[in-house]
C-alpha positions as CSV (number, residue, x, y, z in Angstrom):
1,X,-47.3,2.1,-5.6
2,X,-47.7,2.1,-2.1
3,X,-49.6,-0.8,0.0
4,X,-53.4,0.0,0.2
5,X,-56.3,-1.8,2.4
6,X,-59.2,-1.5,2.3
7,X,-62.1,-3.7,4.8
8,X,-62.8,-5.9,2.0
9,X,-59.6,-5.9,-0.3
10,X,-55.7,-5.9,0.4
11,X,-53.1,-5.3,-2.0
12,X,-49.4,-6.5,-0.6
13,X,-46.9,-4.8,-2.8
14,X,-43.3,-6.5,-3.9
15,X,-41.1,-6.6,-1.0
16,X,-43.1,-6.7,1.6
17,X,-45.2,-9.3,3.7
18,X,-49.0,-8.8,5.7
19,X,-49.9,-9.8,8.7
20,X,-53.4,-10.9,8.7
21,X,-55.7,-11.0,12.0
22,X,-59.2,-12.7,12.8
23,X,-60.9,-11.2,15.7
24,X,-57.4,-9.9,16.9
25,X,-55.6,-13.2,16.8
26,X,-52.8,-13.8,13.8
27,X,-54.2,-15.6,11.4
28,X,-52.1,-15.9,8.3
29,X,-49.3,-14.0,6.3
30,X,-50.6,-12.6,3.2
31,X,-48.0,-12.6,0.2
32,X,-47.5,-10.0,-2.1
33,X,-50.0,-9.5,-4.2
34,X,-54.7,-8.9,-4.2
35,X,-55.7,-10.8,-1.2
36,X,-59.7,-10.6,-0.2
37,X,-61.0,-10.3,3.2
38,X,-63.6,-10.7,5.7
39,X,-64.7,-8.5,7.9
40,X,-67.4,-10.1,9.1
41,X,-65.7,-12.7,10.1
42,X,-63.2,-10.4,11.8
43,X,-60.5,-10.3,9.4
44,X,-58.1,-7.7,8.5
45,X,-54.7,-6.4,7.8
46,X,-52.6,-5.3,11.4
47,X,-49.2,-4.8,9.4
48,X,-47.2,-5.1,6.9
49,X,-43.6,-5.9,7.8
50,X,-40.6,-4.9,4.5
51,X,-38.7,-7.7,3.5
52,X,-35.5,-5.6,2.2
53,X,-32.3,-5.0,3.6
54,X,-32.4,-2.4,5.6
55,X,-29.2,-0.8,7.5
56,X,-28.2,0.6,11.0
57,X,-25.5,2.7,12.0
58,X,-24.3,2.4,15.5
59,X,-21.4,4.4,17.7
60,X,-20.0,2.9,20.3
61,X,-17.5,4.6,22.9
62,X,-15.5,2.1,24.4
63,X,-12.1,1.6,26.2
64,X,-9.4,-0.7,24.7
65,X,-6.8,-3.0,26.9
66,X,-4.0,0.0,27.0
67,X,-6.8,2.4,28.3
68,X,-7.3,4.3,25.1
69,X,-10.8,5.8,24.7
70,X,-12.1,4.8,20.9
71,X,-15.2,5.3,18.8
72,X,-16.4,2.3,16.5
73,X,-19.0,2.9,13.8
74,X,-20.7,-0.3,13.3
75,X,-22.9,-0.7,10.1
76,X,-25.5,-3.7,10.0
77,X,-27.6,-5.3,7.4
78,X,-30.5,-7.0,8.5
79,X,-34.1,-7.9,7.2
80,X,-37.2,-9.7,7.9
81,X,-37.6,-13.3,7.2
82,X,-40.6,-14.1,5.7
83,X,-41.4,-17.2,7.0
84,X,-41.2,-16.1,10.7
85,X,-42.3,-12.2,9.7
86,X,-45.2,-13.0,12.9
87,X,-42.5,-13.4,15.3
88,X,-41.2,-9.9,14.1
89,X,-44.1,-8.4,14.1
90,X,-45.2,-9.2,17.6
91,X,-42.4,-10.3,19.9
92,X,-40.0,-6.9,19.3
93,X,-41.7,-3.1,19.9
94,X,-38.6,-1.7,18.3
95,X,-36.2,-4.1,16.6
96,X,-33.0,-1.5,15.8
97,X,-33.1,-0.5,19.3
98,X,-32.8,-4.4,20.2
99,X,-29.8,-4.7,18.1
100,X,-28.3,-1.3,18.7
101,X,-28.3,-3.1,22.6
102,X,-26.9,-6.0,21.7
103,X,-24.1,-4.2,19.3
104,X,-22.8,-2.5,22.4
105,X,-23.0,-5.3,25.3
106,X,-20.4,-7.2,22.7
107,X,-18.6,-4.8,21.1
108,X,-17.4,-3.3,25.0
109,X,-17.5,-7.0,26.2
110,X,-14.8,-7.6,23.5
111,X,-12.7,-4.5,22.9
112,X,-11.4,-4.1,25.9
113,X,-9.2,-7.3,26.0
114,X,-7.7,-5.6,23.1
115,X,-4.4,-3.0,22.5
116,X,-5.7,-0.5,19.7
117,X,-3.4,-1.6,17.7
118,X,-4.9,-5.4,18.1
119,X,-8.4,-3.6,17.6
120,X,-7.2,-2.0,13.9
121,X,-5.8,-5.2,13.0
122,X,-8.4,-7.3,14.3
123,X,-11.5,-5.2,13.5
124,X,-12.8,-8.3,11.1
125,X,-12.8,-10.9,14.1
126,X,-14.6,-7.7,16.2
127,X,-17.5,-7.2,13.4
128,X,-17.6,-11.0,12.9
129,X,-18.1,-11.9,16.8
130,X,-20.8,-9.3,16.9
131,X,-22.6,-10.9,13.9
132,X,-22.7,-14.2,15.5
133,X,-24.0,-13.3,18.7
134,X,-26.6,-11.3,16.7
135,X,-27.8,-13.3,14.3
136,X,-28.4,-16.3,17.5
137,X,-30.7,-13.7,18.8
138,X,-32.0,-11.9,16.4
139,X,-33.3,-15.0,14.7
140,X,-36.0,-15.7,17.5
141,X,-37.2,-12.7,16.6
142,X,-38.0,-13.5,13.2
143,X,-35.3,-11.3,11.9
144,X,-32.0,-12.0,9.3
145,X,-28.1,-10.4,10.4
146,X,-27.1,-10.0,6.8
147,X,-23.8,-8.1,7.2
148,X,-22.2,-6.5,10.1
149,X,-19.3,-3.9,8.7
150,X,-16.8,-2.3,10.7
151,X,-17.2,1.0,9.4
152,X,-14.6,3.0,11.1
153,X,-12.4,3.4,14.3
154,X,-12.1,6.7,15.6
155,X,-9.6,7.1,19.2
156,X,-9.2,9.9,21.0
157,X,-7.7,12.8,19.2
158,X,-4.7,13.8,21.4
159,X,-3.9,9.7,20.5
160,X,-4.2,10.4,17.1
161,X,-1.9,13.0,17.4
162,X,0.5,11.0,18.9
163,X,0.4,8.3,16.9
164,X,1.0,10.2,14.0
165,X,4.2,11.9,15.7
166,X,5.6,8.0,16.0
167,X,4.5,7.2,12.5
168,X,6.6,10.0,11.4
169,X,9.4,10.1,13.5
170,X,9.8,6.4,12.5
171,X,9.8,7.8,8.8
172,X,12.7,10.4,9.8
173,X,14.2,7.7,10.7
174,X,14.5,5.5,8.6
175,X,14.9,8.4,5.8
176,X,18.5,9.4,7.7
177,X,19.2,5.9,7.4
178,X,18.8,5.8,3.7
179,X,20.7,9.5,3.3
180,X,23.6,7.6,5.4
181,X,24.1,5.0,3.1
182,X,23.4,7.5,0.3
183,X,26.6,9.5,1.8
184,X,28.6,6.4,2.9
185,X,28.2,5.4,-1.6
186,X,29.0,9.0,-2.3
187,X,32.0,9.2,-0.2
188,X,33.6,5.3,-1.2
189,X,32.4,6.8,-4.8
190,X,35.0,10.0,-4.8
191,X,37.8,8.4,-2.9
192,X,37.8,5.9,-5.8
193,X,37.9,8.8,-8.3
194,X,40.7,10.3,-6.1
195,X,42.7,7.3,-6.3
196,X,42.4,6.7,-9.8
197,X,42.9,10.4,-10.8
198,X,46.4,10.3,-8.4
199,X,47.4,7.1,-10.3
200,X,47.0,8.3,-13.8
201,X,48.0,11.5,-12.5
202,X,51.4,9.7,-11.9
203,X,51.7,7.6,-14.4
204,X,51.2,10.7,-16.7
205,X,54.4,12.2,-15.2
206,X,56.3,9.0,-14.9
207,X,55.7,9.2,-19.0
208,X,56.3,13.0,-19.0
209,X,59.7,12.4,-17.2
210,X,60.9,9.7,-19.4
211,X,59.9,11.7,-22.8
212,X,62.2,14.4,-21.3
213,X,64.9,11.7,-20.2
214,X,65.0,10.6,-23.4
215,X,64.7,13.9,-25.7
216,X,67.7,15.4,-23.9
217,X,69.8,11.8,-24.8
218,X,68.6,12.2,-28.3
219,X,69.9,16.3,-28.5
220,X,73.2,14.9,-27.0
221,X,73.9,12.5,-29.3
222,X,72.8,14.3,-32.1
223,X,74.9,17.7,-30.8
224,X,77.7,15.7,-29.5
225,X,77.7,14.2,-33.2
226,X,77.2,17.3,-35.3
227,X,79.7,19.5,-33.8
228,X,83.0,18.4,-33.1
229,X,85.0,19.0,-30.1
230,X,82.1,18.9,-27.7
231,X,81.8,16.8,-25.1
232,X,78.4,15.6,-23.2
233,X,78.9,17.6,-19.8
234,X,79.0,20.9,-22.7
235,X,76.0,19.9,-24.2
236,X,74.2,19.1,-20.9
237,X,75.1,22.9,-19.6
238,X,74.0,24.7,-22.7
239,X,70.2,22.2,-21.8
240,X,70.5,23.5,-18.6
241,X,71.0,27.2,-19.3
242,X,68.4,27.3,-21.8
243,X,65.8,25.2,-19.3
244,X,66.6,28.3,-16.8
245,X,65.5,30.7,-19.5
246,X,62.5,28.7,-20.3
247,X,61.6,28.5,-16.7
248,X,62.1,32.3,-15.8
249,X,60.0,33.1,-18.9
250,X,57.1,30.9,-17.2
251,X,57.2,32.7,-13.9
252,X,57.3,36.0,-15.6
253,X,54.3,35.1,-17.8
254,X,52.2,33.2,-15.2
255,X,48.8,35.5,-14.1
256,X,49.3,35.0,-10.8
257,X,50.8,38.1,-9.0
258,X,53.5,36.3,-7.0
259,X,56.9,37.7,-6.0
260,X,59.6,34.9,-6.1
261,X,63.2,36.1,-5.4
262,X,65.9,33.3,-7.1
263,X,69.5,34.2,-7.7
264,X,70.3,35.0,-11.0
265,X,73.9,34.8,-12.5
266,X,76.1,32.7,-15.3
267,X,78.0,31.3,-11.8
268,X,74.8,30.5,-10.4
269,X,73.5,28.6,-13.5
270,X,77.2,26.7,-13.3
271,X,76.3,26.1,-9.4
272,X,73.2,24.5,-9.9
273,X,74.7,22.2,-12.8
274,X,77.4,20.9,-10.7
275,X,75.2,20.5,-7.7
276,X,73.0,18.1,-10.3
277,X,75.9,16.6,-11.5
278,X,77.5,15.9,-7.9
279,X,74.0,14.3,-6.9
280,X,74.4,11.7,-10.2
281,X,77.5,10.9,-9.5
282,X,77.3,9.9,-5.8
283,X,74.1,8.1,-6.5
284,X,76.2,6.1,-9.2
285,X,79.0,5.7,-6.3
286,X,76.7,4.7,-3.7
287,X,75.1,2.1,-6.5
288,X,78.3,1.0,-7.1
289,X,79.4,-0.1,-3.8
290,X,76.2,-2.0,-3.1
291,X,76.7,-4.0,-5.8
């Protein structure tokens, strides 16, 4: 239900406050509620004033310290008091264009001591300054500043733009940083690997070698023992020889389609079995006379 007057009767509905005249001068506020009146004695209703909150969004195009054009959108909150709703009633015309005034002379009093990034980290000490200044005026007008919200900050889109480009170069950068220390891990990671593989890759020969070592001293002894009238350096050419077969049957069955030329021959086989032998025994010579 709507407020309704009539020249005897008013009827103030919830929320709301009535400005009462006699003969054209204020008289009284009338409360919500079934008020009588007398129009004879000159009195009637001039107004009724709301006492909710109500809201006012303003835009602002201002300048910041480092000469960067930005857009604010301010919200505020205000309502009437009730106990002063006279003063708001007749001292302001149009009480949004009063504070939409007094929104800009702080706001472009204030932002441009400011760097934009000061204003996007500081735009809680801009809304609160604002609400201070306007809630000392605004309350000799009868009116109530109940929240001032710094909606939004809007700068200049080519600004935009390039802030974003420094945002994400930043990102690149640090990313590369990150895939650095990824490789630098990676790299450590498979030199270890190499390392250990070569280690146990040796240490499997080293136990290879010293089966072989001591699988041919076992077949000596055991020939040497078995059949009489041979000596080691026979049994150590007949290992020999059959070691040449065994390795010319690898090369001949290996997939690879390689060509190797060797000498082959009973004197060659004899060659390479005193050049082995020669090698042992200077090594045993040369051991010999260190000690």
């Amino acid at each position: 239900m709507g407020n309704s007057c009539c020249c005897l009767c008013a009827c103030i509905d919830q929320a709301s406050i009535g400005i009462v005249e006699k003969w054209g001068r204020f008289q009284r506020l009338a409360e919500p509620g079934f008020h009588l009146l007398n129009p004879c004695a000159g009195q009637w209703v001039a107004g009724i004033l709301s006492t909710r909150i109500q809201s006012l969004d303003v835009k602002i195009e201002t300048k910041t310290k480092d000469n960067v054009f930005v857009h604010l959108v301010c919200c505020i909150q205000y309502r009437v008091v009730k106990q002063n709703a006279d003063d708001a009633f007749y001292e302001l015309q149009n009480p949004r264009e009063q504070i939409q005034a007094y929104v800009f002379d702080v706001v472009r009093a204030l932002v441009p001591r400011m760097t934009l990034d000061e204003v996007f980290e500081q735009k809680g000490e801009v809304a609160k300054s604002v609400l201070e200044e306007l809630e000392k005026v605004m309350r000799e007008y009868g009116y109530s500043i109940e929240h001032m919200l710094m909606v939004d900050i809007i700068p200049d889109a080519s600004v935009r733009k390039a802030m974003n480009e420094i945002n994400a170069a930043q990102r690149l950068q640090l990313a590369n940083v990150y895939k650095g220390e990824a490789e630098k891990v990676l790299q450590v990671k498979r030199a270890e690997a190499d390392a250990e593989a070569k280690y146990l890759g040796g240490v499997g020969v080293a136990r290879q070698r010293q089966a072989i070592t001591d699988g041919l001293r076992e077949n000596i002894l055991n020939f040497s023992g078995k059949v009489e009238g041979t000596s080691s350096k026979d049994v150590m050419d007949l290992i020999m020889v059959t070691q040449y077969f065994d390795t010319i049957k690898d090369l001949g069955n290996s997939s690879k389609n390689t060509t190797v030329f060797i000498p082959h021959g009973p004197g060659h086989i004899r060659d390479i079995s005193d050049q082995i032998r020669s090698g042992l025994m200077e090594a045993s010579s040369a051991k010999l006379n260190v000690d």
